[in-house]
C-alpha positions, 0 to 999 in steps of 0.5 A: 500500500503506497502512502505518502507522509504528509498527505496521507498521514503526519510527519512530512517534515519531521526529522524522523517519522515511522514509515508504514509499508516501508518495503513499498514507500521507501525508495533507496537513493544512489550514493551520487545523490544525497539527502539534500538534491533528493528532497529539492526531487519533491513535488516540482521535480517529480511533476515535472518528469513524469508529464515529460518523461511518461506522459509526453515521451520527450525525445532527444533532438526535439524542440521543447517549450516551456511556457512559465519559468516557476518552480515546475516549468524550471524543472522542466527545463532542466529535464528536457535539457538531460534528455537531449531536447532543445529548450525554449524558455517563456517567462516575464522575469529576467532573473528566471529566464537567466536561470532557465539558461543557466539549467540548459535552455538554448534559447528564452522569450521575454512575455513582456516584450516579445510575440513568444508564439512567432518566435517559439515559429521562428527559433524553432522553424514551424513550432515545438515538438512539445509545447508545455504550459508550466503555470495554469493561467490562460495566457500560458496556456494559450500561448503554449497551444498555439506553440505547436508544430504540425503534430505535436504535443501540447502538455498542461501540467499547470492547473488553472488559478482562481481567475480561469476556474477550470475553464480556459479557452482554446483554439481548437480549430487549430488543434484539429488543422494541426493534428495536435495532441493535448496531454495532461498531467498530474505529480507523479505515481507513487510506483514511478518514485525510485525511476526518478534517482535510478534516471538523475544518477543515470543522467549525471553519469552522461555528464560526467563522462561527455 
């Protein structure tokens, strides 16, 4: 039985908590990551590579957008960027968009300045391979739909805020002429929590050795 401390039961941030079922609700770590690199894994991270990972199969060589430079669309970009996709970054704060460059992304467009879907177009020549929206909120969104190459895949991870309530209008005449496909996606399952180290240990080794 999968549980998960401070969700299912108390004790998330304590020092120490009694782990129930622990032979399926503990995950071993690797010597290369410790205690510190596994706990910033939470939450964000694991959102992140399982819409990236399971749920849009990104593939190395494509192009890769992320809508929102928060906590989630950052870990995106670092992802993406380990599994050999090219990243375009869009956010509306300098310092973000410095450190989706700092995480891998080769390329970034100011929201505030910049007309982000002609220049996913134009860096990307015709679109992303996959085109997420990272924050939820209609502008992202839209802009992320609008980012996809013919046949691509747009992924929403970002869940919608007060604004939206759930609802967020989309082009969906273009999803069709473009044979577009929508992915959602939601944290992670807990069966998926040990593949997250097992691939980072994987993915530092590469780099380690290129």
């Amino acid at each position: 039985m999968r549980v998960t401390p401070g969700i299912a039961y108390w004790g998330g941030f304590g020092r120490l908590v009694g782990v129930p079922f622990a032979d399926v609700n503990l995950v071993p770590l690797p010597d290369s990551i410790g205690f510190t690199e596994a706990a910033s894994m939470g939450c964000r991270y694991m959102t992140s590579f399982h819409a990236l990972v399971d749920r849009a199969q990104v593939a190395a060589g494509e192009w890769v957008a992320v809508h929102g430079c928060g906590g989630i669309g950052l870990s995106a970009v670092q992802i993406a960027t380990a599994l050999g996709a090219s990243v375009i970054a869009r956010g509306h704060l300098r310092r973000k968009l410095a450190l989706a460059k700092s995480l891998g992304a080769v390329a970034t467009v100011n929201a505030k300045t910049d007309n982000a879907v002609k220049a996913i177009a134009d860096l990307t020549g015709g679109g992303a391979h996959v085109s997420v929206d990272a924050l939820g909120v209609t502008a992202t969104c839209q802009a992320s739909v609008m980012s996809v190459r013919k046949q691509g895949r747009h992924l929403q991870i970002g869940l919608t805020s007060s604004a939206e309530k759930g609802m967020v209008p989309i082009p969906i005449d273009l999803l069709v002429l473009k044979e577009a496909s929508m992915i959602g996606s939601y944290g992670m399952q807990a069966p998926r929590f040990d593949a997250m180290p097992r691939w980072c240990r994987r993915a530092s080794w590469r780099r380690a050795s290129s």
